[in-house]
N, C-alpha and C positions, 0 to 999 in steps of 0.2 A: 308771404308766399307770392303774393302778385308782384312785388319788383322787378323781374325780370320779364313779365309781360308789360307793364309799366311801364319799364324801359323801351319796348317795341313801339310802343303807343306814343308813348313821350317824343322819341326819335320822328317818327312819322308826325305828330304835330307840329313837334318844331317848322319840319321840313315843309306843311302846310303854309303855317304863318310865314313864312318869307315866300313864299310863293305867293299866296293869298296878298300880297300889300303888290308885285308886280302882274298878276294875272287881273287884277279887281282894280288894280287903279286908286287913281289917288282918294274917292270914295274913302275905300277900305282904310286908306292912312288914315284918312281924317278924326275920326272916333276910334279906332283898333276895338270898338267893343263887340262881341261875340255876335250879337243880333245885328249888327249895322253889317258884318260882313256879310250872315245869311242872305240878308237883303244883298245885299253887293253880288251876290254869286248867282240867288235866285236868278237875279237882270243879267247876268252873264252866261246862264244857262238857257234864259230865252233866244238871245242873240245866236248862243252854237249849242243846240237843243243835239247832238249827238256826241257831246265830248263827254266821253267816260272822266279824267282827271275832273272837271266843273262838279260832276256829280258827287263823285268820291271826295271832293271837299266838301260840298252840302253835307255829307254824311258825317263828316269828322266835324265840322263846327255846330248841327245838330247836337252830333254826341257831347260835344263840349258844353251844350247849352243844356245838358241834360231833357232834351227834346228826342226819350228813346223811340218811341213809331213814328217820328218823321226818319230817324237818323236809317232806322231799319227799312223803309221803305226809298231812300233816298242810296242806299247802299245795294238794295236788288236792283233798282235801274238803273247803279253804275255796273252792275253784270254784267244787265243784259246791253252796254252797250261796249263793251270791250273783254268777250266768254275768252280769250286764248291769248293776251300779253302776261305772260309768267309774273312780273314783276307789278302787274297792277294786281295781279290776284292775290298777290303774298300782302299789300297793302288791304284790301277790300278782309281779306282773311281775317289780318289783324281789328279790323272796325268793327268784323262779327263777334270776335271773339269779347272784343270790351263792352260790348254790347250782352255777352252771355248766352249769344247763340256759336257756343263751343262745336257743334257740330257740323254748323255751315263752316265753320273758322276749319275747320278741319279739312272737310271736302275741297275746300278752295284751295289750301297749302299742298295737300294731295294733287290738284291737278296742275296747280305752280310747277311744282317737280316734275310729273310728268312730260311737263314741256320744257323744263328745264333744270334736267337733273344733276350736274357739276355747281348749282349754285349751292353756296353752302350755309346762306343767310336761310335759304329755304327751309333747308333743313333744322336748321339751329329754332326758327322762330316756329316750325310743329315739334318742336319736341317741348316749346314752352306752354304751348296750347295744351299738350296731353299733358304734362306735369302741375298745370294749373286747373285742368277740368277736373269737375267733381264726378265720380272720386278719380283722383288721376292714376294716368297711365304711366306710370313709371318706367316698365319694359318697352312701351312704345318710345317715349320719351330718351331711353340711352340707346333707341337703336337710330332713335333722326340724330343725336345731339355727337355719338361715334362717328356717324356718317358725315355732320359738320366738319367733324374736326377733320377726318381722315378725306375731305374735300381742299383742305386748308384754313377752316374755322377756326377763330381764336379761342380760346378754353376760357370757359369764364367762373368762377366757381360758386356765385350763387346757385347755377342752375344745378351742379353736380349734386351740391347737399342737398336742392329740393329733390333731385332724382335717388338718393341714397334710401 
């Protein structure tokens, strides 16, 4: 039932790690292991103590470290330092939601849209949040995952059968 949230997750960490080895420097090459990059970012977050991405990677290699109240505390004060880039929130969303706090994942996708409502990733990835929260939203979930498609989203059919 999680693969298509997996998938979100998955995509967004990849997309981490290759960032993470150019934003962190050669440090981060050095070892590539989970805890040497924390470090690596921590000292990068002192250097620019207002960059929301710095943060929202602590919060993704936390999570990967299975390090959940740092990840969760590391992921509210990438909020509070970027409340209104759509496309950080739809990331930040995804971090709550693997995290299992489904209802901030939610609010956060919610106000993604809001400020950017033609995106159709937005929509596609809260319709994978309701169809994965317990117990899921299935009517919520084929009314984001219609509005993907009929934005230009590609159909993908795990999510349909989980929405069936």
């Amino acid at each position: 039932m999680l693969g298509v949230a997996s998938r979100i997750v998955k995509t967004c960490l990849t997309t981490f790690m290759f960032s993470a080895l150019f934003l962190h420097g050669s440090r981060a090459a050095e070892g590539l292991s989970i805890e040497g990059l924390i470090r690596s970012c921590e000292r990068q977050i002192v250097e620019h103590p207002n960059d929301p991405k710095l943060v929202l990677d602590l919060a993704e290699l936390q999570m990967l470290a299975r390090q959940r109240e740092p990840a969760l505390n590391s992921a509210q004060r990438a909020l509070e330092r970027a409340p209104n880039d759509a496309g950080f929130l739809a990331n930040l969303a995804s971090v709550f939601s693997y995290l299992g706090r489904e209802q901030q994942a939610i609010e956060l996708m919610l106000r993604a849209i809001r400020l950017a409502p033609t995106d159709a990733d937005h929509h596609f990835n809260l319709a994978v949040i309701y169809v994965t929260q317990q117990p899921p939203n299935r009517k919520g979930a084929q009314t984001q995952y219609s509005q993907a498609l009929a934005l230009g989203g590609e159909p993908d059919s795990k999510l349909e059968e989980l929405i069936k």
